[in-house]
N, C-alpha and C positions, 0 to 999 in steps of 0.2 A: 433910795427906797428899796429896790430891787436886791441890794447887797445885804437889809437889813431882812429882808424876806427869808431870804437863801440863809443865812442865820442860825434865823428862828429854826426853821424846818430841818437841820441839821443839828440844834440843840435838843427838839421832839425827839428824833431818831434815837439821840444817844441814851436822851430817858428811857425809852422803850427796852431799849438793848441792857440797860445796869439795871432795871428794876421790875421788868417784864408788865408793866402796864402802862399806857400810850401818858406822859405826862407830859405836857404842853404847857410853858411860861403862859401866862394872861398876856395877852399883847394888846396893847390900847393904839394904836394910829393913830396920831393928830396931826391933820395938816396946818401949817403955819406958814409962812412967808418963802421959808428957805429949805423946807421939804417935810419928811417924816420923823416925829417924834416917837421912838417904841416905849412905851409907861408899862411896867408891871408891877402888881400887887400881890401880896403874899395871898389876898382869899380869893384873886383873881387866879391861882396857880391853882387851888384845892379845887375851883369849879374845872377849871379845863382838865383835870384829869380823871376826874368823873365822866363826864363828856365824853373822853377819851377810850375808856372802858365799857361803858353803855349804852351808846349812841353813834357812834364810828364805826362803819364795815368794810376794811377791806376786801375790795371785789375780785380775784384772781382773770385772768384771761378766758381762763377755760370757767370759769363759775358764773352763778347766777343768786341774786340776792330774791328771798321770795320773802314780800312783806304784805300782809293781813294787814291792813286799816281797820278802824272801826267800821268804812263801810264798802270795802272793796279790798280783789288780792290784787296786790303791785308788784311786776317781776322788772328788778335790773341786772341786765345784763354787764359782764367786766369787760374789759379792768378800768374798775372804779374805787376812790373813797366815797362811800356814802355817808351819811349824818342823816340817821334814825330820825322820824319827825318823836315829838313828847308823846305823841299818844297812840299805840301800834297794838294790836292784841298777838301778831307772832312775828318772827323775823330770821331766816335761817337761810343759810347759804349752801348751795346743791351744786354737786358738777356736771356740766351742759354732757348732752349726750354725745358719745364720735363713733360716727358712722361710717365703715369700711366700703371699699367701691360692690363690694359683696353683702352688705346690707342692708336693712329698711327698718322701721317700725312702726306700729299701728298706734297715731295719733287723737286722742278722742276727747273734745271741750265738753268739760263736763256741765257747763252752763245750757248749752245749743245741744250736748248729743252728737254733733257732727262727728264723722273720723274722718280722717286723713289718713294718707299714705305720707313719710318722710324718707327719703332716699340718698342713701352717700352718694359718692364720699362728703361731707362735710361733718361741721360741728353743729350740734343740734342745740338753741337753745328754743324750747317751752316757754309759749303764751302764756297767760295770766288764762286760770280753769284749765290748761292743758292737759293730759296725764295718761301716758307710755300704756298702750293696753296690754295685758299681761305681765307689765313689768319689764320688758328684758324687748329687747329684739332680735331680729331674722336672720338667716343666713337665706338671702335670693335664690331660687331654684334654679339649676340648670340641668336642661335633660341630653343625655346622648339619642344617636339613632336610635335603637330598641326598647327607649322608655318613654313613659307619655305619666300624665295629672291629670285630677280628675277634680273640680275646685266647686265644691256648692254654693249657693251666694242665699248667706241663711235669711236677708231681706227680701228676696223673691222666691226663694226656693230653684233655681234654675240652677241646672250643674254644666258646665263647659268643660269640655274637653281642647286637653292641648299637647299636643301630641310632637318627640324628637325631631329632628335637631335643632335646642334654643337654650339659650342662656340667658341669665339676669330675670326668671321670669318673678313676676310679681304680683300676690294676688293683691285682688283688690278688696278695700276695708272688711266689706262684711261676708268675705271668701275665706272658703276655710278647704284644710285637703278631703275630702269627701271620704278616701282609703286610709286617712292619717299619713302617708308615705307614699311616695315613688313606686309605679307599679311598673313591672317590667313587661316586655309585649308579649304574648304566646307565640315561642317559635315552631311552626308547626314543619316537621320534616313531607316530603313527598307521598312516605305514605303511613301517616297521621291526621287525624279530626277530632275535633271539639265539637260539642254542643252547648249552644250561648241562649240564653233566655232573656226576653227585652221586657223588664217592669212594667212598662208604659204599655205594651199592648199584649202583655199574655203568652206570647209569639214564641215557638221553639226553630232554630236555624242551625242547620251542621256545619261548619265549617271544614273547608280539606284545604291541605298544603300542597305546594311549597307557599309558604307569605308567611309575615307577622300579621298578629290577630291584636289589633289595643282595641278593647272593652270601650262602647259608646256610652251617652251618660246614662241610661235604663237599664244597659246591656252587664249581665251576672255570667261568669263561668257555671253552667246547668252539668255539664260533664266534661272534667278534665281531657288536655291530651291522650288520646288512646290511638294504638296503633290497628292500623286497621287488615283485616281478616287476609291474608294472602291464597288465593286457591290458584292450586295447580289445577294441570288440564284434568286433573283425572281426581277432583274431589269439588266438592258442593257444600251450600250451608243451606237451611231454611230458617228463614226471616219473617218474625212475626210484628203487623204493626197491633199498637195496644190503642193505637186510638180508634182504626175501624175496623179491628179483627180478623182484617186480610193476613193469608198468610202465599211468601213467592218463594221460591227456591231461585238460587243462584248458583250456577254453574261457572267452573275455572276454564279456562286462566284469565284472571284477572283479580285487582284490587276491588274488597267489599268496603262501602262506606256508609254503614246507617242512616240511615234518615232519625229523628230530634225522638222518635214514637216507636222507631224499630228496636226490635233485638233478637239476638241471634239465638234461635231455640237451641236447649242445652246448653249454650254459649261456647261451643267448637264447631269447627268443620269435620265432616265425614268424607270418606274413601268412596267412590263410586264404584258399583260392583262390577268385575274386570269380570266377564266372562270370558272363556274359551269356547272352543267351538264344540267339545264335547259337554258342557254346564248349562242349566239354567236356574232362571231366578223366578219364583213364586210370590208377586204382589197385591194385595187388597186396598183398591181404594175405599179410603174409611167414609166419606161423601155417601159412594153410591153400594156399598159392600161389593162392589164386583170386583173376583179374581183376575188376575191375567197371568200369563207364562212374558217374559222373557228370554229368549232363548242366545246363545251365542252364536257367534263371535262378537262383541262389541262392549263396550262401557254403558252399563246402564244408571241412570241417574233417577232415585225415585221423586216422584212430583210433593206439592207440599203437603198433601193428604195423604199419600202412600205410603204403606205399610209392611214390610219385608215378613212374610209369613216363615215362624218357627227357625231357620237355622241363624247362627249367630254370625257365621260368616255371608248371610245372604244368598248363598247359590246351594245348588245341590249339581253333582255330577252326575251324568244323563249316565243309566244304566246298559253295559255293553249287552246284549243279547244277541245269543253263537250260539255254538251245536248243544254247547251244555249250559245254557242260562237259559229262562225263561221270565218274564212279570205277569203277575194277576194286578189289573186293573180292577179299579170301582168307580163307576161313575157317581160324582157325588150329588147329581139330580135325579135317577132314579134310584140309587142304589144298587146297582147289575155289576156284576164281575167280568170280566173276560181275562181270558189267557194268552196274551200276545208270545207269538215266537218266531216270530221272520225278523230275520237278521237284520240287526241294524244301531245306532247308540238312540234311546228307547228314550222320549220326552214327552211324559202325558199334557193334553190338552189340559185349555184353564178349567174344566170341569171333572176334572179326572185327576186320582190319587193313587199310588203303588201302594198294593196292599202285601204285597211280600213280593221277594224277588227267590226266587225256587229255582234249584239244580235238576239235574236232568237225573234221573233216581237209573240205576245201571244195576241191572241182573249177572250175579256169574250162573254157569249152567246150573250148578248145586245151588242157589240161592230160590227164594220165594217171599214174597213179602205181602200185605194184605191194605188196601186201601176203600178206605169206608168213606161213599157217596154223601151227596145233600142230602138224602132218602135214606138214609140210614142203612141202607144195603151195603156187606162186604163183599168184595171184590178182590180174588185173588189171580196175583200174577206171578208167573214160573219163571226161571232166565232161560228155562231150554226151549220155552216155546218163542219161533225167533218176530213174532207180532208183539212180546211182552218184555221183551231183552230187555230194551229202554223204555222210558216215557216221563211226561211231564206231571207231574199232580195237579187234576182238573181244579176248576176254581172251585169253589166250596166244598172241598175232599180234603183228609190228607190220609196220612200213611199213621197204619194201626201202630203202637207201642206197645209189647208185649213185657208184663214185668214178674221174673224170672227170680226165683232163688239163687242165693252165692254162699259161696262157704263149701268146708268138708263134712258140716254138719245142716249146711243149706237155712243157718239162724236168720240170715238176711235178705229181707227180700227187696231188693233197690238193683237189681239186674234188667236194663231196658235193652231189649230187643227188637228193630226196626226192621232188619233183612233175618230170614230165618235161615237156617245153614242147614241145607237135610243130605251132609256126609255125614259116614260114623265116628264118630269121636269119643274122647273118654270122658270119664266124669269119675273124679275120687271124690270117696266119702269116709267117714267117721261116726261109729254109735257105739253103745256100750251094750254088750247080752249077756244073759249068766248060761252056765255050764251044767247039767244035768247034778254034781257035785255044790254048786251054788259058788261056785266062784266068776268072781263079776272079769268079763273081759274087756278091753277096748278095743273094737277091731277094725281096721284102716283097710281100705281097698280100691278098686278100679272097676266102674261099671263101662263097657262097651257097646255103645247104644247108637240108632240113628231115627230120624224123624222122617215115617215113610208116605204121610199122610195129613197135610196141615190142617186141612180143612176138617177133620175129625179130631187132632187133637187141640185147635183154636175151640171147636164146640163144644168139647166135654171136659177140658183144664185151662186153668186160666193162670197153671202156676208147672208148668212140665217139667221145669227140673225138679221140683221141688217134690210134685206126686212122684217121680221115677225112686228117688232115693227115699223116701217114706216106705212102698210098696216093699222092697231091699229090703230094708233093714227088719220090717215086720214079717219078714220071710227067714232072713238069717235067725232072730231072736225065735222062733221057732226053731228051725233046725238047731241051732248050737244048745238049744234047752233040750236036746234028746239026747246027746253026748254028754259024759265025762270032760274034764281038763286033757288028762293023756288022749283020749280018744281024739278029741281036738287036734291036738300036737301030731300025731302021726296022721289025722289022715283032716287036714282043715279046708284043701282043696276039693276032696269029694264034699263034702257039707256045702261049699262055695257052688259047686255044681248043681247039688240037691234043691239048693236056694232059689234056683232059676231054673222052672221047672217048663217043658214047652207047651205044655197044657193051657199056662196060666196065660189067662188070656187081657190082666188088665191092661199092658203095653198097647196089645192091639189095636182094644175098642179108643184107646188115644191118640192114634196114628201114631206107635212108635214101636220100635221091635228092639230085645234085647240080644246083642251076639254074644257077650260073655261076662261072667262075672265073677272077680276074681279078688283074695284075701293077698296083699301084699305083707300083712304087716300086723300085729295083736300084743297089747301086752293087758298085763294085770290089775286090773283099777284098786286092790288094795298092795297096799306098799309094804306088809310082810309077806304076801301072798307073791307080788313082783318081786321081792328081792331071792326067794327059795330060788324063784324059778332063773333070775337071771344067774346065781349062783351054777346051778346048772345048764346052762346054756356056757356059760366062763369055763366051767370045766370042758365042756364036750371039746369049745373052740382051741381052750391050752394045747388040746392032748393033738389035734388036727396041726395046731400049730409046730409042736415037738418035732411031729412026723415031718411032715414042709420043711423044717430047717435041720435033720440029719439029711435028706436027700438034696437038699442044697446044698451043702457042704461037700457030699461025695461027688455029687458034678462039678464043685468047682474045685475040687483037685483033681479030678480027670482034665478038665480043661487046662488046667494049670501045665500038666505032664505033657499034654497034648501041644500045647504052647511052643515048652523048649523046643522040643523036637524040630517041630516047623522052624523054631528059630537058630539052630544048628546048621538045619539044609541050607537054609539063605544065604548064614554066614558063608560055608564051603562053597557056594556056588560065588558068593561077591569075589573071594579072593581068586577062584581061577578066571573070571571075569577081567579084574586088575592088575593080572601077570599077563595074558594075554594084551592087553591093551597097552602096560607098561612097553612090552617088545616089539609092538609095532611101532609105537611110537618113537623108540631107539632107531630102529633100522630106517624110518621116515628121514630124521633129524640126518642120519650120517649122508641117506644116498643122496640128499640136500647140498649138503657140506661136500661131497664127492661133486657135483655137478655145480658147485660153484668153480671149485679149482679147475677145471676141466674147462669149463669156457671160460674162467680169466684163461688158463694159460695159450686155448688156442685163440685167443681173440688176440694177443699180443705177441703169435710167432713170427707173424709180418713184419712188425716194425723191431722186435728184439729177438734175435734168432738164438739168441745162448736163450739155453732152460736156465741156466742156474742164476741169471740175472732176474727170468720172470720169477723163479721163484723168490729169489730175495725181496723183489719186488711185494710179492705176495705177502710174505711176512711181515713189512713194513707197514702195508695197509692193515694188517689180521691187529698189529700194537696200535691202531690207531682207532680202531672199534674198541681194543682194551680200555684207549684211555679216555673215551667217550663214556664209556660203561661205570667207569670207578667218576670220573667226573660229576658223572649225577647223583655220588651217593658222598654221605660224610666220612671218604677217609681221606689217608695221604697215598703219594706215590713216592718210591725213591728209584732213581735214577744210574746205574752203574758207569763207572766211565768211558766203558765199553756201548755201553747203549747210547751215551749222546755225542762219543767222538770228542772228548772234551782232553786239549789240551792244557800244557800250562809255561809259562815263557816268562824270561825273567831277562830285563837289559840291565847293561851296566850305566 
């Protein structure tokens, strides 16, 4: 029976394999006395491979058969043949899910609502109503040290935190990542803080490093990592809080760390004002308006209300007052001035302000200048009276400015005079007059004037250069309109005299007196009338000139003649100068030359008693200076045979 099975089921196979659909003989079994009978019929064959086709599942290992009944889902799992029942409404074969030692998915019966967690490594097969949520599954979370999760659980609402070093983690069902992602921890450096806000209670907290920072489950980054404020010893911040309107200054050295409500007005730190010992610093507290002084030497650090008054650097340098400085003070509660001048570096109190700092005003003897009181009273001072040499300018006084005409025609009057000069001095001017004939002149000149009297001429002009040269010129324009042009021309300095008469007394009554007045210079204000005359003026000069250069001439050939002469004696006298000197110097050279040979020869009668040896001797030395002497120059020597003793020998 068993032979006849194995068969069959290897006859199915081969059908399957030549005609690709499952065709199965009808097999009939009867048993009988002496074992198994296999009966098959031709419409037994046409059934079984219907059957074969529409009712038979093979089940793989890895698959699952999912079958719809009419009143129920039926899941088989493989490796199976199954045989379809006749009446099914669906039937399809799914592959079970495989799950890596790194995965999960969320399992949820759709009958009950339940989920489930399913966890590798295995092969996953699906209950009957089971079904994969989202479709797909997980990769397990695993977090290093520095990273933490944050997993809300949407059926309670409750979020847990879980925080490095873990692996395999696995939320549960109805856990979901609260961040979508892996949050990494806040690495805060030592000198770095955060500000974290917690949901749940409203709550602002600063965090400072060194540490990692992981987010609790209410807990929001409110302000990222910021580095925090470094002050040196010699710089401050003022820090204002916004919740209760306090405001602190902080002072270096040291790290600033906010608090959740602080921040830092302007949002930098400031330089504390270095004073020296000769500086100070002017502050207002804005609270109570009260000034204060500051004074040096130290680091001053204004408070959180204080206000640096006016300079931009914060100090002012304390005013030196010596022989020649001075300060007028003002006190700024009553308003009173004073005039400090005792020596010292000069630092008004917190109620007091410099209202100028003023030099020591210095007379020379010939100076005077005038200074007008509170009381409008002038006050004048001389340099030669020795109480008024120097002095300070009282407080509510200063020193008059007298404004004076310029120019040679005196057009402008922007001349300010503060010390008067009462030496005499000149003054050029410039005006035009006509000529008794009506020709217009321009006449240039030189007034010589001094100021004898300030205080009469401060009373009665307010403009003195300007009167002096008006006065002038309204004197000249007379006299020159009672002349002719010629007349003019030969006599223009008596007219210049006639001008400045000593009778006339307006100089006087203005403290000023005139010593001279004089025409330097005139020409013709019409330009055919200046060119006649310069025409003649060119002639007179020619003719002056002519003369000048024939007696030029004749002196310089006098000098010329005069010259050789001189230059002849010289010659005569240099040459008997250089014959003389020539023969001294001969007669020098020999008795030299003479008083050498003289003591070679008696230096050498002792040991060589022939003369005619020392002299030989002498001559041999005298050729050896020769050949010293040609030696240092570029020629040759030639040698006689006589001179070097030079034999010649010949052997056999």
């Amino acid at each position: 029976m068993a032979e006849i099975v194995e068969k069959t089921k290897t006859l199915a196979c081969l059908a399957m394999s030549t005609v690709g659909e499952l065709i199965l003989a009808p097999i009939s079994l009867l048993k009988s006395g002496s074992g198994v009978v296999l009966i098959t019929t031709a419409a037994g064959t046409l059934g079984l491979a219907y059957l074969a086709k529409n009712r038979i599942k093979l089940i793989g290992k890895d698959e699952q058969l999912f079958l719809e009944t009419a009143t129920e889902l039926k899941i088989v799992n493989g490796p199976r043949i199954y045989a379809l029942p006749i009446v099914h409404k669906s039937a399809e074969i799914k592959k079970a899910v495989t799950l890596t030692a790194v995965q999960y998915c969320i399992v949820v019966n759709e009958l009950t609502g339940v989920k489930r967690i399913e966890k590798g490594p295995q092969l996953l097969y699906l209950k009957a109503y089971d079904k994969i949520l989202e479709g797909t599954k997980h990769e397990v979370i695993s977090l290093t040290k520095n990273e933490y999760i944050r997993l809300k659980d949407h059926a309670t609402g409750k979020i847990r935190v879980i925080l490095g070093e873990k692996a395999n983690i696995i939320p549960e069902p109805t856990e979901k990542l609260y961040d979508g992602r892996k949050m990494n921890s806040i690495d805060l450096k030592s000198n770095q803080y955060c500000v974290i806000s917690d949901r749940e209670t409203g709550q602002l907290r600063t965090e400072r490093g060194e540490k990692l920072i992981y987010l609790g489950a209410f807990k929001e980054m409110h302000k990222n990592p910021t580095t925090a404020i470094i002050l040196k010893k010699n710089e401050y911040c003022t820090i204002e809080n916004s919740k209760t309107g306090e405001k602190r200054v902080e002072q270096g050295e040291q790290l600033i760390f906010p608090e959740p409500y602080e921040t830092i007005i302007g949002n930098r730190k400031h330089a504390a004002i270095d004073l020296r010992s000769f500086e100070y610093s002017k502050i207002i507290d804005k609270r109570t308006g009260k000034l204060r002084t500051e004074r040096g030497e130290k680091l001053v650090f204004p408070g959180a209300f204080d206000e640096i008054v006016e300079k931009t650097t914060g100090k002012y340098e304390a005013t030196a007052i010596d022989e020649d400085t001075a300060v007028i003070v003002r006190n700024t509660r009553d308003g009173q001035q004073r005039l400090v001048t005792e020596k010292q570096r000069f630092v008004p109190d917190d109620d007091e302000e410099i209202v100028e700092v003023t030099k020591l005003t210095k007379l020379a003897d010939y100076e005077a200048c005038i200074v007008r009181g509170k009381d409008g009273q002038d006050q004048f001072y001389y340099g030669k009276n020795e109480d008024q040499r120097t002095f300070f300018t009282p407080p509510y006084s200063e020193i008059v400015q007298l404004c004076w005409s310029r120019g040679r025609r005196r057009e402008r009057r922007d001349l300010y005079i503060s010390k008067i000069d009462l030496r005499p001095q000149f003054m050029s001017f410039e005006f035009n007059c006509r000529t008794s004939d009506n020709v217009e002149l321009i006449l240039e000149g030189t007034l010589f004037w001094e100021i004898v009297d300030p205080e009469k001429m401060f009373k009665l002009t307010g403009n003195t250069t300007g009167d002096v040269c008006s006065h002038a010129r309204s004197e000249f324009i007379q006299s020159v309109s009672k002349v002719s042009l010629q007349g003019f021309m030969q006599d223009f300095n008596q007219i210049a005299a006639s001008a400045h008469r000593e009778e006339d007394d307006f100089y006087s009554k203005r403290g000023c007196k005139i010593h001279s007045l004089e025409v330097t210079g005139y020409n013709c204000a019409d330009s055919t009338t200046s060119k006649v005359l310069g025409q003649i003026i060119q002639e007179t000069t020619n003719r002056m000139n002519r003369l000048q250069c024939q007696e030029s001439e004749s002196e310089v050939k006098l000098q010329k003649i005069k010259g050789q002469i001189e230059e002849e004696n010289a010659r005569k006298k240099l040459l008997t100068i250089q014959t003389e000197n020539s023969n001294e110097e001969a007669a020098c050279v020999g008795l030299s030359e003479a008083e050498k040979v003289k003591r070679f020869l008696e230096e050498l009668e002792d040991k060589v008693p022939n003369l005619e040896t020392r002299i030989a001797l002498w001559k041999t030395l005298r050729k050896t200076d020769a050949l010293a002497v040609v030696g240092d120059k570029n020629s040759r020597v030639f040698f006689t045979p006589n001179d070097v003793n030079l034999s010649i020998k010949s052997e056999d």
